[in-house]
C-alpha positions in Angstrom: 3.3 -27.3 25.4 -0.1 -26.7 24.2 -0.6 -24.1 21.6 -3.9 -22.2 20.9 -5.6 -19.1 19.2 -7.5 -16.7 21.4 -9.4 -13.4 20.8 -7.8 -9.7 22.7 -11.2 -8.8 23.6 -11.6 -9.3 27.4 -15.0 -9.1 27.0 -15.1 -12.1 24.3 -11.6 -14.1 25.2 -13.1 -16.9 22.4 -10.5 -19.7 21.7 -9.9 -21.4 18.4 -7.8 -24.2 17.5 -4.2 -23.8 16.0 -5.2 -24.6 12.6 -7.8 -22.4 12.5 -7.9 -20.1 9.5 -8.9 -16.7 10.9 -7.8 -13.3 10.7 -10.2 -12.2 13.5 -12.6 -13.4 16.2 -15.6 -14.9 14.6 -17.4 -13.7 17.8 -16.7 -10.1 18.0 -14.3 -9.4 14.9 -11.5 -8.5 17.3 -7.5 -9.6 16.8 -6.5 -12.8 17.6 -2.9 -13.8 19.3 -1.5 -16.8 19.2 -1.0 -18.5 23.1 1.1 -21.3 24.7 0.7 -23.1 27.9 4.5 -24.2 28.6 5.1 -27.2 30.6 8.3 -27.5 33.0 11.1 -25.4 33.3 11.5 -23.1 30.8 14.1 -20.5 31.5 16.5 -24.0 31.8 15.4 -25.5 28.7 16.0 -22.3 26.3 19.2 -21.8 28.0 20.5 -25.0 27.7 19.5 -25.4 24.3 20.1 -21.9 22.8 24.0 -22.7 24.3 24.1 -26.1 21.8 22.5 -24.6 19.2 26.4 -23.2 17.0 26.1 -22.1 13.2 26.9 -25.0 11.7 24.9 -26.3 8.8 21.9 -27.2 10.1 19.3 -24.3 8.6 16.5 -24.7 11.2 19.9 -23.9 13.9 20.9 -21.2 12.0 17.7 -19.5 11.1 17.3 -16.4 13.2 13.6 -17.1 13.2 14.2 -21.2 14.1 16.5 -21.3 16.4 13.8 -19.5 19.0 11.4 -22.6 18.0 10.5 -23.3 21.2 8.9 -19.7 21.7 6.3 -20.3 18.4 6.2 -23.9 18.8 2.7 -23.7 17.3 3.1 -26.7 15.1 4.0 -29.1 17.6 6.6 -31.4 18.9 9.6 -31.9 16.8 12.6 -33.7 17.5 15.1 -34.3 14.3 16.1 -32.6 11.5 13.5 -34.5 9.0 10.3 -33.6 11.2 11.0 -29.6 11.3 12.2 -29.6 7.1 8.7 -31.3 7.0 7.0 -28.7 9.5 9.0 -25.2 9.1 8.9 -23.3 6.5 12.6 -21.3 5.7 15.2 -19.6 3.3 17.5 -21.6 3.9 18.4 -20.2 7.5 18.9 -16.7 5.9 15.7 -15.2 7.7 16.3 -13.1 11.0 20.6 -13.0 10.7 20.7 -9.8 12.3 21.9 -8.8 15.5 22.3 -5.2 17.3 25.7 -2.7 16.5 27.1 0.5 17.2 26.9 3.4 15.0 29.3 5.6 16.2 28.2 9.0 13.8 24.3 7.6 14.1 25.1 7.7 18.0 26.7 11.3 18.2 23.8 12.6 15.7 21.3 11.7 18.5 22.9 13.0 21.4 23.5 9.4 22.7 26.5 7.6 24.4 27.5 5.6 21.9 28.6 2.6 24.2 24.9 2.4 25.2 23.2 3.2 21.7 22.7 0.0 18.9 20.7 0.0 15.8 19.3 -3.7 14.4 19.4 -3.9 10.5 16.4 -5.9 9.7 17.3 -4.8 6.0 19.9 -7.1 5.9 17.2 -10.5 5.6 17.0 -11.9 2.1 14.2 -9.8 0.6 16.0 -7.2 2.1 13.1 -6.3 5.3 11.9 -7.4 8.7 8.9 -9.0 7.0 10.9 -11.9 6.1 11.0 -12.7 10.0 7.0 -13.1 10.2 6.6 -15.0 6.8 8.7 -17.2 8.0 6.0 -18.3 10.4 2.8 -17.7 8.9 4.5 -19.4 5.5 4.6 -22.4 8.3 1.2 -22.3 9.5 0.4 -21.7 5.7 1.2 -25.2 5.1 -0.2 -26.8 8.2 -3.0 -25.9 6.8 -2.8 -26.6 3.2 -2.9 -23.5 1.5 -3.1 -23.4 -2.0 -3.3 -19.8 -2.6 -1.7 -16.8 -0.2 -2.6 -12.8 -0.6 -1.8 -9.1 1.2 -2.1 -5.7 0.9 1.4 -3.9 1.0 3.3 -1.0 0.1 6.1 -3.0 -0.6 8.0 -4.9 1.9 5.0 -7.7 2.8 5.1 -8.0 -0.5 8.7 -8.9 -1.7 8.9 -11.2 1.4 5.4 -13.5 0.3 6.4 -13.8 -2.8 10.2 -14.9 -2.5 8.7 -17.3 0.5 6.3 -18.6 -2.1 7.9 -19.3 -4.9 10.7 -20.7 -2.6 8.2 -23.4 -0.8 6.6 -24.0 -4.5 10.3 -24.4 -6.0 10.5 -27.6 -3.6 6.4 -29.3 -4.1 5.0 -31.5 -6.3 3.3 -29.2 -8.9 -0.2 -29.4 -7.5 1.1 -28.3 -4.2 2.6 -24.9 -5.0 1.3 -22.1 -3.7 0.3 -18.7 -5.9 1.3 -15.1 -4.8 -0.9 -12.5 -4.9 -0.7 -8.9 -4.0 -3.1 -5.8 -3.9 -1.6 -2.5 -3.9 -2.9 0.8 -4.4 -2.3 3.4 -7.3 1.3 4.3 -7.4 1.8 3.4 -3.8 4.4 1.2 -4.0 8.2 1.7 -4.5 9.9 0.5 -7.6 12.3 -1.7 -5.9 9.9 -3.7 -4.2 7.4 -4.1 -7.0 10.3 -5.2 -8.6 10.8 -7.9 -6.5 7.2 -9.5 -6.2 7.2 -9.1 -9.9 10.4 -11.2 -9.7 9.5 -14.0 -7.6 6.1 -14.0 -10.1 3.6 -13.2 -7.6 0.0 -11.7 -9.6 -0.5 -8.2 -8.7 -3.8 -6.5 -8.7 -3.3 -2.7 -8.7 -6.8 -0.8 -7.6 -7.9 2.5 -7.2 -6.9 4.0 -3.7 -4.6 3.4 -1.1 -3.3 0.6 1.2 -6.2 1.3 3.4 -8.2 0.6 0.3 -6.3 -2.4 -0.9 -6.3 -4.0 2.4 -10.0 -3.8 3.0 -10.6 -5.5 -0.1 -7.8 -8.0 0.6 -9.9 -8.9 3.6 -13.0 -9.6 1.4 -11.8 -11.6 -1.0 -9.7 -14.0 1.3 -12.9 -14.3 3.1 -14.8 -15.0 -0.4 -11.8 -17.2 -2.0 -10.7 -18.9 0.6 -7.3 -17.7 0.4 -4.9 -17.4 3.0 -4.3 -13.5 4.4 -0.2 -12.8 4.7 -1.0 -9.6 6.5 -0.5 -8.7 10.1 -3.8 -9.1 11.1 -2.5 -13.2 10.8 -1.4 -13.5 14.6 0.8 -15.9 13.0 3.3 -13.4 11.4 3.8 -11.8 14.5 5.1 -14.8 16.0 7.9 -14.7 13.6 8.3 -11.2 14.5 8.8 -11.5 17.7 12.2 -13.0 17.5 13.6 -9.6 16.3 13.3 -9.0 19.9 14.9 -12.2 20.7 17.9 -11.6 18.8 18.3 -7.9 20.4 18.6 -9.7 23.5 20.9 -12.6 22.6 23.2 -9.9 20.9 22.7 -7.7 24.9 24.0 -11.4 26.4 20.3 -11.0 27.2 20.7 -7.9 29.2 17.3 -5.9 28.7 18.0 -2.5 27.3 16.1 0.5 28.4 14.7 1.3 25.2 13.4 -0.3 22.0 12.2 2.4 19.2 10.4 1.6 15.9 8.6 3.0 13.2 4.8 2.7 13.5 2.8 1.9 10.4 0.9 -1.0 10.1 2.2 -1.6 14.0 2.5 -5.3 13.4 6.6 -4.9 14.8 5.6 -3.2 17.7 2.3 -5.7 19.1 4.8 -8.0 18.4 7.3 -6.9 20.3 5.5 -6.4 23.3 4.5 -10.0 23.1 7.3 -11.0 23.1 8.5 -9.3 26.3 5.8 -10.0 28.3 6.0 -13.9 27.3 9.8 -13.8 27.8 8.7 -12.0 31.7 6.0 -14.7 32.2 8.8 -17.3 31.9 11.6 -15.7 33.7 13.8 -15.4 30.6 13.8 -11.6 31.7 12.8 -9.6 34.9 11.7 -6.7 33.5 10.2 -5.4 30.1 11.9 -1.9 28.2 10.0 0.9 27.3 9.3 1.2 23.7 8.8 3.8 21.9 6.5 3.9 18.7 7.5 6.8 15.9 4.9 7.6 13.2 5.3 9.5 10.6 4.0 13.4 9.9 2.1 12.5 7.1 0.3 9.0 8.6 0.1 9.8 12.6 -2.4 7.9 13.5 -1.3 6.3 16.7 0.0 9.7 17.9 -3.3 11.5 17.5 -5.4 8.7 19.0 -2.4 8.2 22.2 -1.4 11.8 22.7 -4.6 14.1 21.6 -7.8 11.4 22.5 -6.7 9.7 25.2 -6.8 6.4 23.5 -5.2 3.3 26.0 -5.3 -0.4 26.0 -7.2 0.1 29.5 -6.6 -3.9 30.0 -8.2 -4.8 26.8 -11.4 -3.0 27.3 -10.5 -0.4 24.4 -12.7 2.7 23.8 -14.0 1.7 20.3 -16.0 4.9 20.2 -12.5 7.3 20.0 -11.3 5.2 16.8 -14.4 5.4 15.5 -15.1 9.2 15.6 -11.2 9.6 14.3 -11.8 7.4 11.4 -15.1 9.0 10.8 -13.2 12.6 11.2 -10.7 11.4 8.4 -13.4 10.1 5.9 -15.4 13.3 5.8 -12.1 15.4 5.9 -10.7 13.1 3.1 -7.3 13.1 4.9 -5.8 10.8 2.9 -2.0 8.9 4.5 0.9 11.3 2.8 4.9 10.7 3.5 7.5 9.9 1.7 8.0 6.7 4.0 6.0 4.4 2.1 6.4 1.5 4.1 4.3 3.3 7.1 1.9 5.7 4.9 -1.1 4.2 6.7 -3.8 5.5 8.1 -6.0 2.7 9.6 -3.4 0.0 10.8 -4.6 -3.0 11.6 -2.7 -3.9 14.7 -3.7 -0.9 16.8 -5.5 -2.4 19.5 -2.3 -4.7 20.3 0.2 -1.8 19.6 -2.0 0.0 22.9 -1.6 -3.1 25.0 2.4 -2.9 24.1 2.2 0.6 25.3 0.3 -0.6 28.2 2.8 -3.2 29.3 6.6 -1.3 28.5 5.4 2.5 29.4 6.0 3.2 26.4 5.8 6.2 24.0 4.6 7.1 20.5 5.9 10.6 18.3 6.3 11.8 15.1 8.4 13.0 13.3 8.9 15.4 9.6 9.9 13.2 6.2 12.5 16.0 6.5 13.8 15.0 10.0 13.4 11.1 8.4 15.7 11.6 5.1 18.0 13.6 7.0 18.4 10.2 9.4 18.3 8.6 7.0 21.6 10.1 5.4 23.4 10.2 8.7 22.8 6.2 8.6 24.5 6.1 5.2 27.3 8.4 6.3 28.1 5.4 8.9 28.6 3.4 5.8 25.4 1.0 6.2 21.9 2.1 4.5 18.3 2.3 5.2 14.7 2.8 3.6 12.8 6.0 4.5 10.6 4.5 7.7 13.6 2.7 8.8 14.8 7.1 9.1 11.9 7.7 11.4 13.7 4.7 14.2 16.8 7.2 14.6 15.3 10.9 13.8 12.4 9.7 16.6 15.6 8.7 19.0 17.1 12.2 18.1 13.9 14.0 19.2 13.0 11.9 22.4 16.6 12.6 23.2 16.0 16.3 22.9 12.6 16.1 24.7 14.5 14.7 28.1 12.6 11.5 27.5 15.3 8.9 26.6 18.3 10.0 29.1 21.5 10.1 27.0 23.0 7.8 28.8 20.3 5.0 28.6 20.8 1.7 26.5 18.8 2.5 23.9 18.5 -0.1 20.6 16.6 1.0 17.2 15.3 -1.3 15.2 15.6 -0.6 11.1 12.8 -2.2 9.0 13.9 -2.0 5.5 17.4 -2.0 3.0 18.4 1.1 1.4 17.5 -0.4 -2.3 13.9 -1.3 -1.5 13.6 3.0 -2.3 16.3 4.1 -4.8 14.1 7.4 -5.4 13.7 8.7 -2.2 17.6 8.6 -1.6 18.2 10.4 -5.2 15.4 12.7 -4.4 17.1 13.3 -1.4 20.6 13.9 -2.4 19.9 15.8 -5.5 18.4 19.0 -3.6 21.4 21.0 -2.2 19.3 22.8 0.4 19.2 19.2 2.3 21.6 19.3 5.2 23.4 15.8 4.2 23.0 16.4 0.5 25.9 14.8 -1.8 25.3 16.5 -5.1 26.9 14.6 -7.7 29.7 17.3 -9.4 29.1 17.6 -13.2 32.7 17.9 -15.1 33.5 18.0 -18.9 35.2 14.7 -20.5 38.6 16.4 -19.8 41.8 15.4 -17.5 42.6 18.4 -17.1 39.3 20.0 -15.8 38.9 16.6 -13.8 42.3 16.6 -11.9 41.3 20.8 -11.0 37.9 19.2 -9.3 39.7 16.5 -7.6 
């Protein structure tokens, strides 16, 4: 298998070698993916191997990011244990151990047959967010490369995840091979429980004036003046990591295909993957067909929605019209509209992965809506009254099911599997916020009672 990195533009189609550092096309400033030519029988190979490969103590096995190897093979041909712990980058196996369930109350919420309807915790990796699944892989290429120093713009959960992968490779390097942390956010625009955790792990955070738009253009700038290596998604390498969510969904199907995936859209980094990762899995017969997947922004940072389902936008084979993002961004600048929703994780206004979340569109006839931060708390409630837990964007995956439901455009009795980003601690405030307004229709009000048995046992 040969492993290469080449530009989305149709027009352009430049290639660059694997260890390339590049966040786009030199030639036309376009995204790059990472590409593969496989050699000999594929769908045989995985099988075989993906049958062998039992939880047992070997980490690269039981990583839910490694264990897919051969579909991100980018760094080459290993064969034992010693040459992947001195290739892959892992914590300790704990990345990507998630796997699709039923929610029975989640299922009868949206108006779904609950035999046919799963959600996918991705909150459950150890930073507590699908990011983990992505750093994973760019972490790897990270150190193919050498990298001293690593960077990104988040609200949060991109965040978290580079810092715990850093300070976990440094933990195990000689001193002058340990790599530094660094993260630009914008004013206030990060939860507490995530800041918590880069702060944590010891990653150096540079707060600026603005939003993530703002912090990730300037992110861009100085890894291009520092020489430090970008941990955003514009990296095609943390989407190969990504891509194994999608992987997993299948395993956990006995790799039956459902009829729909649905996500939140922010940065659209989990959706561009996602569609890569169908249409390789097609391309080697690991699948005959690809599911629709739908794409749900939110209210306050719709994007994708405006562009898709008021301008026309489409990936049009690759030959985008850069004119309509243009006048849109241009619209937003002189308007000042400014990304507002109490889903931090997805309050974006310019993501970075648009062109590749079109060509997903493209390739699963898929769908993008949005929905209220009302509609997404109130999800988001439903979730916790199943007894498991979510952040605010991971609410827009099940109140967008609810309202493509209601729209006729999911069929109720369609196998339908929702992917939830983030854990329900990365935002402590929103779920207090939440649950301390009566007026909210899943509101649990704490009940205030005087130090008294008596007036306690009357409550109860």
């Amino acid at each position: 298998m040969e492993a290469y990195q080449k530009c989305i533009n149709p027009e352009c189609g430049t290639i660059y070698d694997i260890r390339e550092v590049l966040s786009a096309c030199r030639s036309c400033d376009n995204l790059l993916d990472v590409e593969y030519r496989w050699g000999g029988d594929m769908f045989r190979l995985f099988k075989d191997l993906l049958q062998t490969r039992v939880r047992t103590n070997h980490i690269y096995d039981e990583s839910g990011v490694w264990r897919f190897r051969e579909l991100l093979q980018f760094m080459g041909r290993m064969d034992t244990y010693d040459e992947m712990s001195s290739k892959l980058v892992t914590l300790d196996g704990a990345e990507g151990n998630t796997k699709p369930f039923h929610l029975q109350k989640v299922a009868e919420y949206v108006g779904i047959n609950p035999k046919g309807f799963y959600l996918q915790f991705e909150g459950s990796n150890p930073t507590g967010s699908f990011k983990d699944n992505g750093m994973a892989s760019a972490f790897t290429h990270a150190k193919m490369v050498g990298a001293k120093k690593v960077a990104c713009a988040s609200t949060g959960n991109t965040a978290s995840s580079m810092a715990a992968y850093a300070a976990n490779e440094s933990a195990y390097q000689d001193p002058n091979q340990r790599m530094e942390a660094i993260l630009f956010m914008g004013s206030g625009k990060i939860a507490k429980g995530k800041l918590a955790q880069s702060l944590d792990s010891g990653a150096r955070v540079i707060q600026i004036e603005g939003d993530f738009d703002d912090a990730m253009a300037r992110v861009q700038e100085v890894s291009k003046c520092k020489k430090i290596y970008l941990m955003n998604s514009l990296n095609p390498f943390r989407l190969e990591g990504q891509k194994t969510i999608m992987y997993r969904v299948l395993e956990g199907l006995n790799w039956q295909v459902p009829d729909w995936i649905v996500c939140p859209g922010g940065n659209l980094g989990n959706a561009s993957a996602f569609g890569k990762a169908f249409l390789e899995l097609k391309e080697l017969n690991l699948i005959n067909r690809v599911p629709r997947i739908a794409i749900i922004n939110a209210e306050g940072a719709r994007t994708l929605d405006v562009l898709v389902n008021q301008k026309g936008l489409i990936w049009n084979n690759g030959y985008v019209d850069n004119l309509i993002i243009a006048d849109y961004y241009n619209f937003m600048d002189r308007e000042n509209i400014k990304a507002r929703t109490i889903a931090s994780a997805i309050e974006i206004n310019r993501p970075v992965n648009l062109k590749k979340a079109l060509r997903t569109l493209a390739i699963s006839d898929g769908v993008v809506t949005t929905v209220s931060d009302e509609e997404m708390l109130d999800a988001k409630a439903i979730i916790g009254i199943n007894g498991f837990g979510c952040e605010p964007a991971s609410g827009a995956t099940v109140a967008g099911i609810k309202r493509l439901v209601e729209l006729g455009i999911i069929n109720q009795s369609e196998l339908v599997v929702g992917i939830l980003t983030g854990n329900q601690l990365k935002d402590p405030d929103a779920t207090l916020f939440y649950h301390s307004n009566p007026s909210n229709r899943f509101a649990n009000i704490p009940i205030m009672v005087p130090n008294n048995l008596e007036e306690i046992l009357r409550v109860l």
